[in-house]
PDB file of N, CA, C and O in Angstrom:
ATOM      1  N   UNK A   1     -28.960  25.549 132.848  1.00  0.00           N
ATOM      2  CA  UNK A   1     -27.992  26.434 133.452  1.00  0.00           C
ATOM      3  C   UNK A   1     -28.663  27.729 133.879  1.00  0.00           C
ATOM      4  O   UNK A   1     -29.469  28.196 133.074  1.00  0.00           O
ATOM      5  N   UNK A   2     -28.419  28.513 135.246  1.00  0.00           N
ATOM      6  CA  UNK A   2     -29.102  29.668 135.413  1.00  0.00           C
ATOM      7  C   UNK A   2     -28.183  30.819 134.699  1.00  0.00           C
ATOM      8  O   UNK A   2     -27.028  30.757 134.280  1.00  0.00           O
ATOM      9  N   UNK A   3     -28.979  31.723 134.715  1.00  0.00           N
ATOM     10  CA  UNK A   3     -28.072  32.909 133.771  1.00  0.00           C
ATOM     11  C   UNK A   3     -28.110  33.832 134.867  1.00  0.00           C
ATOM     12  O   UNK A   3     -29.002  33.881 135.714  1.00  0.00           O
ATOM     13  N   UNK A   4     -26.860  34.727 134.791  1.00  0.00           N
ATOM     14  CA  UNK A   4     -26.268  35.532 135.650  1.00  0.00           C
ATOM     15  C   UNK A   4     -27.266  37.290 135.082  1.00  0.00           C
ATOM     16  O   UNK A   4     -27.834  37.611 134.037  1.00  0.00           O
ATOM     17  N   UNK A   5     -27.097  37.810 136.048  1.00  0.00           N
ATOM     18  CA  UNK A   5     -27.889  39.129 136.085  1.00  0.00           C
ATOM     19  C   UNK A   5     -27.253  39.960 134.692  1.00  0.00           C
ATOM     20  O   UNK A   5     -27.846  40.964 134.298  1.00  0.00           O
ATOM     21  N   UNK A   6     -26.002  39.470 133.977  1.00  0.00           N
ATOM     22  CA  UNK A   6     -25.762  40.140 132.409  1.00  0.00           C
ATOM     23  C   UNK A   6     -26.152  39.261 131.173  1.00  0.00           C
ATOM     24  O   UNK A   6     -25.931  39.367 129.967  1.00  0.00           O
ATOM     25  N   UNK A   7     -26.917  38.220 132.059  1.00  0.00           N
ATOM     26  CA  UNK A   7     -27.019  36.957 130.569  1.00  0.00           C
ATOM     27  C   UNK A   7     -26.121  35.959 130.761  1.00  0.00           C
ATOM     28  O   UNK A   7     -26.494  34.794 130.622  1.00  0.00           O
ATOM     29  N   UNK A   8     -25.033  36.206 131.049  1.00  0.00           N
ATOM     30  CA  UNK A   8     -24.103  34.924 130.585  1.00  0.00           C
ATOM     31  C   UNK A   8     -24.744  33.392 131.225  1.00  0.00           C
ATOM     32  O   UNK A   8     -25.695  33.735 131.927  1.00  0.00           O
ATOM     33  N   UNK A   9     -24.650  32.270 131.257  1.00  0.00           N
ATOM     34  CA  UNK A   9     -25.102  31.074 131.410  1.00  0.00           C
ATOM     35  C   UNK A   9     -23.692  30.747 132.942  1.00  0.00           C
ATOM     36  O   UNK A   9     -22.475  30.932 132.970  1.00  0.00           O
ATOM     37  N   UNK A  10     -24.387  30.372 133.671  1.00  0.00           N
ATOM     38  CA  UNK A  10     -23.189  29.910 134.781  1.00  0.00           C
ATOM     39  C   UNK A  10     -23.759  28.567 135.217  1.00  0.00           C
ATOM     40  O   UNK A  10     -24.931  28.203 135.321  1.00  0.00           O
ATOM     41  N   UNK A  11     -22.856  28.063 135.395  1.00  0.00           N
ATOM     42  CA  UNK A  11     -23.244  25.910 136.181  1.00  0.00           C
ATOM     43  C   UNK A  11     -24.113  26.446 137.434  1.00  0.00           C
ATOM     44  O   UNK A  11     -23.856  27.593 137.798  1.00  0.00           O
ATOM     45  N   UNK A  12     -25.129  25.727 138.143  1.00  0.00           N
ATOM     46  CA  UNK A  12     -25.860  25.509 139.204  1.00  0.00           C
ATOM     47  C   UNK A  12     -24.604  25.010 140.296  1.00  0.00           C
ATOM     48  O   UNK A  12     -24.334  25.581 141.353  1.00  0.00           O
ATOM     49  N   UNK A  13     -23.889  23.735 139.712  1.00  0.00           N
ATOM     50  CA  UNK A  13     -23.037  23.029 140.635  1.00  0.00           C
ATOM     51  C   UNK A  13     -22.115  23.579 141.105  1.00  0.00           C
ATOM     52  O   UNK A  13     -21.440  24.359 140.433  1.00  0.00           O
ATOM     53  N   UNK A  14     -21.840  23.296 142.440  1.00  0.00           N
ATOM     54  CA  UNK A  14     -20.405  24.380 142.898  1.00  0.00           C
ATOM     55  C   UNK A  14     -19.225  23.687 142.136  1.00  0.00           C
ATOM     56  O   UNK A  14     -18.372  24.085 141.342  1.00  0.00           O
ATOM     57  N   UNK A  15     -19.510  22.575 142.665  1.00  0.00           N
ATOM     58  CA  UNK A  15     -17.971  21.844 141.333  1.00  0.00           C
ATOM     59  C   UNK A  15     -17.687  22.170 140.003  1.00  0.00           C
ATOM     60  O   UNK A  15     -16.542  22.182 139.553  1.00  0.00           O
ATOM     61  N   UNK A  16     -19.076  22.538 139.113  1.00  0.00           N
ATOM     62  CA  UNK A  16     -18.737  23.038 137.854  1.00  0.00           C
ATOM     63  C   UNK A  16     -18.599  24.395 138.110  1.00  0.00           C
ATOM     64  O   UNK A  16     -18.053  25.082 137.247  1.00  0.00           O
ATOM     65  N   UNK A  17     -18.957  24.861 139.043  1.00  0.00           N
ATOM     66  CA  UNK A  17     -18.870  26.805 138.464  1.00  0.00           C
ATOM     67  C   UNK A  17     -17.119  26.605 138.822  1.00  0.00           C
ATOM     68  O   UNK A  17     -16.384  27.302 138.122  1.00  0.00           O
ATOM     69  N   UNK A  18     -16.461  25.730 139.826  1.00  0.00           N
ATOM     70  CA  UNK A  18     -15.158  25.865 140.465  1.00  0.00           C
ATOM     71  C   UNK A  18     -14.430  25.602 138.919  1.00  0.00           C
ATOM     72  O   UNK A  18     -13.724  26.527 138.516  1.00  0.00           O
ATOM     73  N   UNK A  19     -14.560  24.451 138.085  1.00  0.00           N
ATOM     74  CA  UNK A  19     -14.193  23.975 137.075  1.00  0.00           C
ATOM     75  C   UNK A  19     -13.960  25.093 136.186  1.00  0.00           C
ATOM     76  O   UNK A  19     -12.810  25.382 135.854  1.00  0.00           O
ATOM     77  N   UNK A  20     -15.320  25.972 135.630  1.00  0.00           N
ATOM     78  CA  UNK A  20     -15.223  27.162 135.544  1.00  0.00           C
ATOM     79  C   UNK A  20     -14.506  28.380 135.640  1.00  0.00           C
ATOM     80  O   UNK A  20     -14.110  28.966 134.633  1.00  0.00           O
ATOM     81  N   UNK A  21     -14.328  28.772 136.718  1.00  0.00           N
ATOM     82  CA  UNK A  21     -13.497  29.880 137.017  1.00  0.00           C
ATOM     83  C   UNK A  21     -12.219  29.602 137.123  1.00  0.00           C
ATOM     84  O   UNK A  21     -11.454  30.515 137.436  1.00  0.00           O
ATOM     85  N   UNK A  22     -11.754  28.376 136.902  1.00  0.00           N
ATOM     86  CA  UNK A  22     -10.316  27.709 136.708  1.00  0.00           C
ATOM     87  C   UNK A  22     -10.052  27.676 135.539  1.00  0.00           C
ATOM     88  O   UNK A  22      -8.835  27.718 135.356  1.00  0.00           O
ATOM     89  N   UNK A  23     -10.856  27.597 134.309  1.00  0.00           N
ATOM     90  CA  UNK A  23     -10.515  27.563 133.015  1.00  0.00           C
ATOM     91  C   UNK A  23     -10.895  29.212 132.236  1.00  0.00           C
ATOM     92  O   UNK A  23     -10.566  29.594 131.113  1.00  0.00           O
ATOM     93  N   UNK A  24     -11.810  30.059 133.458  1.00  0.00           N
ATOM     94  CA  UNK A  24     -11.333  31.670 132.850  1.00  0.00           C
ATOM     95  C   UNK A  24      -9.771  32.431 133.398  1.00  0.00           C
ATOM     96  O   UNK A  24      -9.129  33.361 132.909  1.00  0.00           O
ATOM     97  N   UNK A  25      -9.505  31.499 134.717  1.00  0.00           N
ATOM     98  CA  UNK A  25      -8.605  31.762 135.135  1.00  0.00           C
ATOM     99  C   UNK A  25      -6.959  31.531 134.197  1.00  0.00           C
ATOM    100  O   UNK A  25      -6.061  32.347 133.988  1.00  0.00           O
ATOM    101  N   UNK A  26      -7.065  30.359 133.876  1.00  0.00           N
ATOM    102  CA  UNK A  26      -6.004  30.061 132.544  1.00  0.00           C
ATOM    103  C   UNK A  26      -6.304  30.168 131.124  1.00  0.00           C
ATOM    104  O   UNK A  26      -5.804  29.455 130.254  1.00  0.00           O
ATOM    105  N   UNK A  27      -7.469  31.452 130.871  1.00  0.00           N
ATOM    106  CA  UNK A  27      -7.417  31.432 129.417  1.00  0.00           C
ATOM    107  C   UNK A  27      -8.364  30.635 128.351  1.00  0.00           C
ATOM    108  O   UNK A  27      -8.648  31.130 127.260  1.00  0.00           O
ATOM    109  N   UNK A  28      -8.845  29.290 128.796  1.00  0.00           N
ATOM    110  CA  UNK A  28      -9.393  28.661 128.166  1.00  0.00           C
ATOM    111  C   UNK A  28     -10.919  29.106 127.898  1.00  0.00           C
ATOM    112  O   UNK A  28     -11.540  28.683 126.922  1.00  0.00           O
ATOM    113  N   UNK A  29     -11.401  29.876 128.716  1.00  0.00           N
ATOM    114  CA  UNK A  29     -12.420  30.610 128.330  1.00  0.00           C
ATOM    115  C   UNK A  29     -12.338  32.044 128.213  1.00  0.00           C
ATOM    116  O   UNK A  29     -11.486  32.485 128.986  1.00  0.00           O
ATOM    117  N   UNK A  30     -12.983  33.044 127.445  1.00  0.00           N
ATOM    118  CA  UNK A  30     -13.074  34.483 127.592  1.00  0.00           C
ATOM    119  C   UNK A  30     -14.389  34.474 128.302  1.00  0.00           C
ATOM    120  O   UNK A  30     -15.408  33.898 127.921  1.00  0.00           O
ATOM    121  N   UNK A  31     -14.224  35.231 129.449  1.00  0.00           N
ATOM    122  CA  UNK A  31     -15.621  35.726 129.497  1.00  0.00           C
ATOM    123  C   UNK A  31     -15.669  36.899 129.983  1.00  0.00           C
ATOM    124  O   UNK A  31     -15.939  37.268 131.126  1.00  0.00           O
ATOM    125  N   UNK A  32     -15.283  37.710 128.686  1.00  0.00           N
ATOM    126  CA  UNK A  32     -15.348  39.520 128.617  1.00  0.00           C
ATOM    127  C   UNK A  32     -17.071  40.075 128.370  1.00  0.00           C
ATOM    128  O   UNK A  32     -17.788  39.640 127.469  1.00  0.00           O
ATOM    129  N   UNK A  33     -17.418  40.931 129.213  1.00  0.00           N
ATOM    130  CA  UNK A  33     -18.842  41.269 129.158  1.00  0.00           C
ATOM    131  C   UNK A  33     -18.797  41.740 127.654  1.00  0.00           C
ATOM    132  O   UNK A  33     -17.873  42.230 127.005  1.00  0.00           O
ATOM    133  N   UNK A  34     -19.973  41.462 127.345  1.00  0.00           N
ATOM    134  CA  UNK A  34     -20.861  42.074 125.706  1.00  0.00           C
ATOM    135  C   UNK A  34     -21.164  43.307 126.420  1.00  0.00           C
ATOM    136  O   UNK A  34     -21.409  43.395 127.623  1.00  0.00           O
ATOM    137  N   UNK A  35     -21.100  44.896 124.982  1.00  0.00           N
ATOM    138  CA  UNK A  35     -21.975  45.759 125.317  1.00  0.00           C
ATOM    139  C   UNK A  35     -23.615  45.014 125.153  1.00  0.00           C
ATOM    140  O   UNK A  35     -23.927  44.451 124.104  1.00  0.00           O
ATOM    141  N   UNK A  36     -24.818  45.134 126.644  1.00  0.00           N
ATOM    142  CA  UNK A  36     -25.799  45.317 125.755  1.00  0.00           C
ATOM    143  C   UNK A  36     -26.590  46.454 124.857  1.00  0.00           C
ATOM    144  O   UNK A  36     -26.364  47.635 124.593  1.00  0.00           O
ATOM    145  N   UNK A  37     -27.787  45.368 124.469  1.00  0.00           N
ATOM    146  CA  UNK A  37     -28.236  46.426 123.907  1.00  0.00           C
ATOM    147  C   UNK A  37     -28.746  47.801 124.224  1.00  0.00           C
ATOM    148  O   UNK A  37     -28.706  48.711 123.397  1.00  0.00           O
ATOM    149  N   UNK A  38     -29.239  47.940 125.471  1.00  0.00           N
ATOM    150  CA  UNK A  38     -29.765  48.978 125.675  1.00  0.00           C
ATOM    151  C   UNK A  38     -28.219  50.276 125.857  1.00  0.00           C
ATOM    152  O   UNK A  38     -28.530  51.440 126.111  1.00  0.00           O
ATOM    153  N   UNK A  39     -27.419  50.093 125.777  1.00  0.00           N
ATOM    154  CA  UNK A  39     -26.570  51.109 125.391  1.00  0.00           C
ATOM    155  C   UNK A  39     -26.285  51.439 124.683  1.00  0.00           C
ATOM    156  O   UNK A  39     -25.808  52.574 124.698  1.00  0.00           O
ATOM    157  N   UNK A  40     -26.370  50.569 123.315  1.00  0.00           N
ATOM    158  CA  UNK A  40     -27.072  51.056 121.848  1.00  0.00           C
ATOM    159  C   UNK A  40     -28.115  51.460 121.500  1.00  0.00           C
ATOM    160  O   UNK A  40     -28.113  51.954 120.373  1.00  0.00           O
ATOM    161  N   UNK A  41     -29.131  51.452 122.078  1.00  0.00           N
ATOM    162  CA  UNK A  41     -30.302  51.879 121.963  1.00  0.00           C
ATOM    163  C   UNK A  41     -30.518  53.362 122.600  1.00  0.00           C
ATOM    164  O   UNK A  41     -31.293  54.194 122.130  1.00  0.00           O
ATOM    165  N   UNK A  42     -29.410  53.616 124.158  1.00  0.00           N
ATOM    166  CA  UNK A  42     -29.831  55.168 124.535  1.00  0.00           C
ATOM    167  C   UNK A  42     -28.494  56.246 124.020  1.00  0.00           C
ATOM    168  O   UNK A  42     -28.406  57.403 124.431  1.00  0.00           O
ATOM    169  N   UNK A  43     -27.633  55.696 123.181  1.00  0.00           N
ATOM    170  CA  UNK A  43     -26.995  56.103 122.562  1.00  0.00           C
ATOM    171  C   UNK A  43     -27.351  56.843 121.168  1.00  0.00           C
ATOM    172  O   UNK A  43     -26.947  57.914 120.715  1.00  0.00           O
ATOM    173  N   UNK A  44     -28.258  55.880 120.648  1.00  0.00           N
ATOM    174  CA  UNK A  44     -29.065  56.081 119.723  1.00  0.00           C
ATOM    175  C   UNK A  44     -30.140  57.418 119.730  1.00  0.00           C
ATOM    176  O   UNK A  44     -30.128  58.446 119.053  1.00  0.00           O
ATOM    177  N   UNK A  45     -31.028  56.965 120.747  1.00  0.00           N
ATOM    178  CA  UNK A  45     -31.842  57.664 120.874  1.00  0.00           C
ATOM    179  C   UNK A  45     -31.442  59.506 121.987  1.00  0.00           C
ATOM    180  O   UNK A  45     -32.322  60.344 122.182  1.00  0.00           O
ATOM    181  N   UNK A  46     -30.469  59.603 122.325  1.00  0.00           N
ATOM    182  CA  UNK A  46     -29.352  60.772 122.264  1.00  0.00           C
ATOM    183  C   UNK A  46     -28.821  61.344 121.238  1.00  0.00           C
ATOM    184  O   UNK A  46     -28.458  62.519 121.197  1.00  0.00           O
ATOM    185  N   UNK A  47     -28.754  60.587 120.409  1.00  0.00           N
ATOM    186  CA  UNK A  47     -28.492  61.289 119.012  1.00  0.00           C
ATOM    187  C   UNK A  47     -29.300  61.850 118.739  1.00  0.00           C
ATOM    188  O   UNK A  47     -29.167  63.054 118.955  1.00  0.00           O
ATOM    189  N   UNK A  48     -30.585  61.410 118.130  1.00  0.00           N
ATOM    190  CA  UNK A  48     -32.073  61.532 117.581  1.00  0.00           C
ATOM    191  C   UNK A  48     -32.026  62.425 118.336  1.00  0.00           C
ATOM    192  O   UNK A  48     -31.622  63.410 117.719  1.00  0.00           O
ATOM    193  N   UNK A  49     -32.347  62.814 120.069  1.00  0.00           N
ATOM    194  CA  UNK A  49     -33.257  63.891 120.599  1.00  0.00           C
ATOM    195  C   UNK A  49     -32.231  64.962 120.549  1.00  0.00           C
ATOM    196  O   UNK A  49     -32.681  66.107 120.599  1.00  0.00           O
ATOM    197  N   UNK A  50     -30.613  64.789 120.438  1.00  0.00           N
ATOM    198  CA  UNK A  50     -29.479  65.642 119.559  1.00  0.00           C
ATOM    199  C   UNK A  50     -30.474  66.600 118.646  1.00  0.00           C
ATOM    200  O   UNK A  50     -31.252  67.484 119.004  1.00  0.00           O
ATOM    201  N   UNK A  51     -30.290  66.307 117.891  1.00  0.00           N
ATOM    202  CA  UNK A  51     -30.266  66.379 116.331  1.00  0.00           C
ATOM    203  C   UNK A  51     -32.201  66.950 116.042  1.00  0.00           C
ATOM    204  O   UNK A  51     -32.649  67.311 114.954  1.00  0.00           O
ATOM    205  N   UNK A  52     -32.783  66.885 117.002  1.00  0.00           N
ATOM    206  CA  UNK A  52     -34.101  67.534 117.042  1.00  0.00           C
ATOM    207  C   UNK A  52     -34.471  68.591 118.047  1.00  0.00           C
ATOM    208  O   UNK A  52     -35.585  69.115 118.031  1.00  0.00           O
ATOM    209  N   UNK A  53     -33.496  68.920 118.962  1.00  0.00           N
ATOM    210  CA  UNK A  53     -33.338  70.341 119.513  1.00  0.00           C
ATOM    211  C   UNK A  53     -33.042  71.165 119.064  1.00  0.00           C
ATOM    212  O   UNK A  53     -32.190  70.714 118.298  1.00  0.00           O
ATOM    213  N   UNK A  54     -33.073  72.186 118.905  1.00  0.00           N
ATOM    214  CA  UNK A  54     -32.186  73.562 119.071  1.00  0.00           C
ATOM    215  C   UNK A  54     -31.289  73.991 119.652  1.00  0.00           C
ATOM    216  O   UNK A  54     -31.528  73.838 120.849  1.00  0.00           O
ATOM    217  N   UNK A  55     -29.924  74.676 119.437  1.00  0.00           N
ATOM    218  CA  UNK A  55     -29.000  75.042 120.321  1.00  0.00           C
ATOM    219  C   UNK A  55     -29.580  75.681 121.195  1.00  0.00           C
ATOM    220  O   UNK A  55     -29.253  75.374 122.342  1.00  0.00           O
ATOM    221  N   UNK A  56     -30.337  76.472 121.084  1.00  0.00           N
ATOM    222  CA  UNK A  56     -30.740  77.471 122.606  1.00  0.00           C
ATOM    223  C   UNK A  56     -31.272  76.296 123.312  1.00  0.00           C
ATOM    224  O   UNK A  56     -30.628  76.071 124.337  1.00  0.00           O
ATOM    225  N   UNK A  57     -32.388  75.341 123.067  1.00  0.00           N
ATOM    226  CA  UNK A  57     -32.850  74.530 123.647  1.00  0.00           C
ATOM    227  C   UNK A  57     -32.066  73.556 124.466  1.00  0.00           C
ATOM    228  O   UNK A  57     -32.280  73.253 125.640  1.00  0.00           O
ATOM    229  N   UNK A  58     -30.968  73.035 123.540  1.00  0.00           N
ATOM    230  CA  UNK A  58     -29.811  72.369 124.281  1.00  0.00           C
ATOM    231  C   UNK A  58     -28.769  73.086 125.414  1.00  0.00           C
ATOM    232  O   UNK A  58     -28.227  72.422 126.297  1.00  0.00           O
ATOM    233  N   UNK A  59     -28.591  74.445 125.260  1.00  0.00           N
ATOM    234  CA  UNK A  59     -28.189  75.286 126.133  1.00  0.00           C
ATOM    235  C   UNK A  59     -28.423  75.696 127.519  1.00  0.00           C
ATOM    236  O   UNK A  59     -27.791  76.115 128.489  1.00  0.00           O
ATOM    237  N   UNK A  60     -29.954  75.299 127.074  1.00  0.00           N
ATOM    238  CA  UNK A  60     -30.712  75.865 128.178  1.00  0.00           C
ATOM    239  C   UNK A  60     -30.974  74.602 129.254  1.00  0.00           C
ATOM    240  O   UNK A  60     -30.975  74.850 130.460  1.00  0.00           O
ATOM    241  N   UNK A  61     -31.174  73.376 128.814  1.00  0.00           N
ATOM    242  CA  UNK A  61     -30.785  71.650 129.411  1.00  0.00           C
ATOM    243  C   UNK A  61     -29.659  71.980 129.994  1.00  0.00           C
ATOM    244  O   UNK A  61     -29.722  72.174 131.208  1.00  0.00           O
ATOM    245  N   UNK A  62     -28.412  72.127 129.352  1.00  0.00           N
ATOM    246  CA  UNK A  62     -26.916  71.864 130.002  1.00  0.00           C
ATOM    247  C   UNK A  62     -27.321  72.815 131.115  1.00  0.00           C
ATOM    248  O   UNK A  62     -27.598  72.288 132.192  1.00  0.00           O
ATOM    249  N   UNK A  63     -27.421  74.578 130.988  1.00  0.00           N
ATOM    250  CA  UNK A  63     -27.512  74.938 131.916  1.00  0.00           C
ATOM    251  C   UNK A  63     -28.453  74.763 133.469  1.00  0.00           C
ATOM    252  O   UNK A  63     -28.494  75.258 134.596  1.00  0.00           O
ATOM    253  N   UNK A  64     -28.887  74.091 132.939  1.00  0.00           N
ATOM    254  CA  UNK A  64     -29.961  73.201 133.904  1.00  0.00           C
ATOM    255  C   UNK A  64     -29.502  71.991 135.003  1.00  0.00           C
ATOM    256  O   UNK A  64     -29.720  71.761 136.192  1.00  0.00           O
ATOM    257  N   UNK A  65     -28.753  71.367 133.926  1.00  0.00           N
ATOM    258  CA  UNK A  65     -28.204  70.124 134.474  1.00  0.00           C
ATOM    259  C   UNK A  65     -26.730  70.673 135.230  1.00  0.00           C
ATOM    260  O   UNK A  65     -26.381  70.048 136.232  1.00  0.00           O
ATOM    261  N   UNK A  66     -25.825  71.886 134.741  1.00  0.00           N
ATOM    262  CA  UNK A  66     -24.837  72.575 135.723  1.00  0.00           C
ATOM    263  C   UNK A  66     -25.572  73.088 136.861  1.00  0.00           C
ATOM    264  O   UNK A  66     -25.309  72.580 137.951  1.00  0.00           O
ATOM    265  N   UNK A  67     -26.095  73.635 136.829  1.00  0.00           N
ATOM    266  CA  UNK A  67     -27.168  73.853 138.321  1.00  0.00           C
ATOM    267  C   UNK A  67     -26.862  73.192 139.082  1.00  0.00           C
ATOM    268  O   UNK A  67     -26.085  73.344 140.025  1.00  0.00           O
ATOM    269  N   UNK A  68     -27.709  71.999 138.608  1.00  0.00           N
ATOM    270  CA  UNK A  68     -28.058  71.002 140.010  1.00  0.00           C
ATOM    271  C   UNK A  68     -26.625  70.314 140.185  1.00  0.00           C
ATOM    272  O   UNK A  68     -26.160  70.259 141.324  1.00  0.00           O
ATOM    273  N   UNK A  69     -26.086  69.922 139.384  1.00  0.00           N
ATOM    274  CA  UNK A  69     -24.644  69.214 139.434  1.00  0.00           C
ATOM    275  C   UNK A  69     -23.697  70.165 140.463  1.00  0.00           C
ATOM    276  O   UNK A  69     -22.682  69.623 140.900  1.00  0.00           O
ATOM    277  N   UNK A  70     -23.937  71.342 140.808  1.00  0.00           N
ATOM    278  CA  UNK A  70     -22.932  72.088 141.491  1.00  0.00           C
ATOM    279  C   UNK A  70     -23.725  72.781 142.792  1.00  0.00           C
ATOM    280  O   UNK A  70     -23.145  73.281 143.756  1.00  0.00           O
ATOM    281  N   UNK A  71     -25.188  72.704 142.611  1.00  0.00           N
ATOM    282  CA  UNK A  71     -25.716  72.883 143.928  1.00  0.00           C
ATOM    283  C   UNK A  71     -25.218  72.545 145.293  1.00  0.00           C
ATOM    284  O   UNK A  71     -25.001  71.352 145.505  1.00  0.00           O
ATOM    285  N   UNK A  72     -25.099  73.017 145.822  1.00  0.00           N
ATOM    286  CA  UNK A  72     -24.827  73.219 147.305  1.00  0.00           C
ATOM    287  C   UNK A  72     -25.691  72.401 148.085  1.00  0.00           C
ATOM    288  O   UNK A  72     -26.821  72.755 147.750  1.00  0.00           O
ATOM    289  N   UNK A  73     -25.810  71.272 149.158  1.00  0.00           N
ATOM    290  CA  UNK A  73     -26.893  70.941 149.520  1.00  0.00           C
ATOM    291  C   UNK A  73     -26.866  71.050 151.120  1.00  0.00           C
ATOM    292  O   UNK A  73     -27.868  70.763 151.776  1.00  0.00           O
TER     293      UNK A  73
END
């Protein structure tokens, strides 16, 4: 089976992927995306570089990042 650009496994065949989307269509399958991992991982590691700044240091980022976010171009 080829896997779709989030992982999930999808049929090659047009008849099975049709089969498919007829049975997410009535329920018989879920196919709700997984968080991956890497959004646990930069979640994570946001904490960590959190928690090893300084408020002035972090102050001085935000005011950095309001800058450019409201720049004029």
């Amino acid at each position: 089976m080829p896997i779709g650009p989030k992982g999930e496994k999808r049929p090659a065949d047009v008849n099975a992927r049709a089969v498919m989307i007829a049975k997410i269509a009535t329920g018989e399958i879920d196919e709700s995306p997984r968080p991956s991992n890497k959004v646990k991982s930069g979640k994570a590691g946001a904490k960590a570089r959190n928690a090893k700044l300084s408020a002035e240091q972090r102050s001085t980022i935000a005011k950095k990042a309001a800058e450019k976010r409201w720049r004029l171009t």
